[in-house]
C-alpha positions in Angstrom: 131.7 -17.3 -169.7 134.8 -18.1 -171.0 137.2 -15.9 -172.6 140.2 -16.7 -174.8 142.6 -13.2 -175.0 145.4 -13.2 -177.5 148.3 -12.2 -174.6 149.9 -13.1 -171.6 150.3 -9.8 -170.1 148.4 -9.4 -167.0 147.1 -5.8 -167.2 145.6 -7.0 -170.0 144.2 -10.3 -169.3 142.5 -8.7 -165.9 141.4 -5.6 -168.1 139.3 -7.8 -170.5 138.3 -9.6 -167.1 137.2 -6.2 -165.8 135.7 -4.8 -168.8 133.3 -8.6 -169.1 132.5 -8.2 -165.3 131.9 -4.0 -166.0 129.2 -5.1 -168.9 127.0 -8.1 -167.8 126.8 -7.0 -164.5 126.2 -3.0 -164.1 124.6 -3.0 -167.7 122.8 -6.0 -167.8 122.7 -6.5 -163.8 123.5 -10.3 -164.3 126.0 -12.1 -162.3 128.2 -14.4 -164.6 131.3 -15.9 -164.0 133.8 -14.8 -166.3 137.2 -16.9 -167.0 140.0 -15.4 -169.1 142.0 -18.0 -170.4 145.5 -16.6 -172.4 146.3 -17.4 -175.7 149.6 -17.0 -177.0 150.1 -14.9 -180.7 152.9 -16.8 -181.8 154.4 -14.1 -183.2 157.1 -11.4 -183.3 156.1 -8.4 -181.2 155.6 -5.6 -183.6 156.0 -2.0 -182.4 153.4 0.3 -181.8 151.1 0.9 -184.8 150.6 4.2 -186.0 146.7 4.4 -186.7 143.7 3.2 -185.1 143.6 1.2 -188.4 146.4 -0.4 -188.2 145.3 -1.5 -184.5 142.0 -2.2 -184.4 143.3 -4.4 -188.1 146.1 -6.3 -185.6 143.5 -6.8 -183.2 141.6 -8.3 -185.7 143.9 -10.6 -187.3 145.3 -12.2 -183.7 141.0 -12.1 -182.9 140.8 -14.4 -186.5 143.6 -16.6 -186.0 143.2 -17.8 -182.4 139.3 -18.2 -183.0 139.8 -20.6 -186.0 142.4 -22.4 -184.0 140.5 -22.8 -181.0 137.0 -23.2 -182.8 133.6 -22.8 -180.7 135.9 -23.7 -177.6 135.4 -20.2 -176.0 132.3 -17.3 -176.2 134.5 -14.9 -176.8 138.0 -14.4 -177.8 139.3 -11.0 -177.8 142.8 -8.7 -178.3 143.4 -5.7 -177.0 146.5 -3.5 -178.5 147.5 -0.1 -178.4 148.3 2.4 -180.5 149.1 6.2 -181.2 146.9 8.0 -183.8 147.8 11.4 -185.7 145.8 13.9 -185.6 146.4 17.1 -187.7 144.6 20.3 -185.8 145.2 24.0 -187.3 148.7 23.1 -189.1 150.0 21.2 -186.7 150.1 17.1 -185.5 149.1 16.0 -182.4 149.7 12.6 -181.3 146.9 10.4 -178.8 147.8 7.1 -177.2 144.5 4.9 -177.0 143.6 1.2 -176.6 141.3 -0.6 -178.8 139.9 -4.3 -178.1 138.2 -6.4 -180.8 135.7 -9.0 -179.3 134.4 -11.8 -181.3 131.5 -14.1 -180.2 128.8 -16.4 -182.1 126.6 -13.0 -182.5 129.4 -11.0 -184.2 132.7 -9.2 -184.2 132.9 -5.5 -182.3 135.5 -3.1 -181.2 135.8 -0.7 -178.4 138.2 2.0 -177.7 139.3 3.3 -174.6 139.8 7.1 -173.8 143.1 9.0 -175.0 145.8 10.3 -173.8 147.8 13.4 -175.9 151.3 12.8 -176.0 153.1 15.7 -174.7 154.5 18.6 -177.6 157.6 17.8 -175.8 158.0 13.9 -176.2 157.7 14.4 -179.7 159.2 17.7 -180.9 162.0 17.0 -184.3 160.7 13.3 -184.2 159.9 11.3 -187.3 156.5 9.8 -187.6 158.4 6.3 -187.4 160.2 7.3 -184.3 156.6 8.4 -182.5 155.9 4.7 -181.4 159.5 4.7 -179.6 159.4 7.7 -177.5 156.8 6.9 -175.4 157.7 6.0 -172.0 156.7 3.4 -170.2 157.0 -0.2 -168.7 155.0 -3.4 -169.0 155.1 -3.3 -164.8 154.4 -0.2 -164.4 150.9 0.1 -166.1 152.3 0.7 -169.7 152.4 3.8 -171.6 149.1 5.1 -170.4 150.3 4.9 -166.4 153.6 6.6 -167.7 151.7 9.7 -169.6 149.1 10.2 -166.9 151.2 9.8 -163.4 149.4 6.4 -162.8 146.0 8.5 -163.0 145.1 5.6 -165.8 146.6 2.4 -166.3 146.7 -0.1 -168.9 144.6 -2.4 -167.3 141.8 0.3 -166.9 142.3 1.4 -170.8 142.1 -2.4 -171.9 138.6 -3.1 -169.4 137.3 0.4 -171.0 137.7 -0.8 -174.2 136.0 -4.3 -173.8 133.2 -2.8 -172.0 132.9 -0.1 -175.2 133.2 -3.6 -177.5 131.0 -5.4 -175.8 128.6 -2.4 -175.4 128.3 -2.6 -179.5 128.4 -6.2 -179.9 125.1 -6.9 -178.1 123.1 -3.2 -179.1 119.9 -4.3 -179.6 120.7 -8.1 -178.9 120.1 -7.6 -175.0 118.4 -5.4 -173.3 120.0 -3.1 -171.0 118.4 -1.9 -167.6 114.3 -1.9 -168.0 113.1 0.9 -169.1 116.6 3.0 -169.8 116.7 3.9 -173.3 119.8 6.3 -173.7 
């Protein structure tokens, strides 16, 4: 199956790769061949949204524009993007770092989330929301944000595979059948 992914970045490009691999063959024990081809956004780099929202919406829009470029070239095309999300618990907001990837294919559009990742109280303390998306440490080699916050326990690549698998996972519920007989 071929695989058109809005980026160049490698973690993320072998995390879709991982995530397609993950799906067909542990859930659907089927061995396919999966080839991720990049795509390039031709666009500014924008800094790190602020919502799920506002990601899984970028995800979206690069998913849109490089599927009506490319037409019925690929089965899927897909983004994957992070993002930090606000959450407001007992007076006080806490921040979570989390990947979402938006997979498009002939049955549909889904998107799948990896897990999350608080960002510490002490990242963040006397910080602007604007200034959230800039205190997170960490490098494009070095697994991204996600290796930085956990000590490398996670990794970008790992978040963006998570995140397909979850999107695929949605994409074909109740389209193809998982292992015989499981049902839950």
């Amino acid at each position: 199956m071929a695989t058109a992914v809005v980026d160049s970045n490698p973690d993320k490009l072998l995390g879709v790769r991982d995530g397609m691999l993950r799906y067909f063959r542990e859930a659907l024990k089927r061995e396919v061949p999966v080839a991720v081809v990049p795509q390039s956004a031709d666009e500014p780099p924008v800094g790190l949204p602020i919502s799920d929202g506002e990601v899984i919406a970028l995800a979206r829009q690069r998913v849109a524009r490089i599927a009506e470029l490319l037409g019925d070239e690929y089965h899927f095309y897909t983004a994957s993007e992070g993002g930090v999300q606000a959450v407001d618990l007992d007076g006080r907001t806490r921040w979570f770092l989390r990947a979402w990837t938006v997979v498009r294919s002939p049955v549909g559009e889904a998107c799948g989330g990896s897990g999350s990742v608080e960002l510490p109280e002490r990242l963040v303390a006397g910080l602007a929301d604007a200034e959230i998306p800039f205190a997170i440490p960490g490098t494009r080699r070095g697994g991204g944000m996600m290796s930085s916050l956990t000590g490398g326990l996670e990794n970008r690549r790992r978040a963006t595979a998570l995140a397909t698998t979850n999107a695929l996972a949605t994409l074909f519920y109740g389209i193809l059948e998982t292992r015989a007989g499981h049902h839950g």
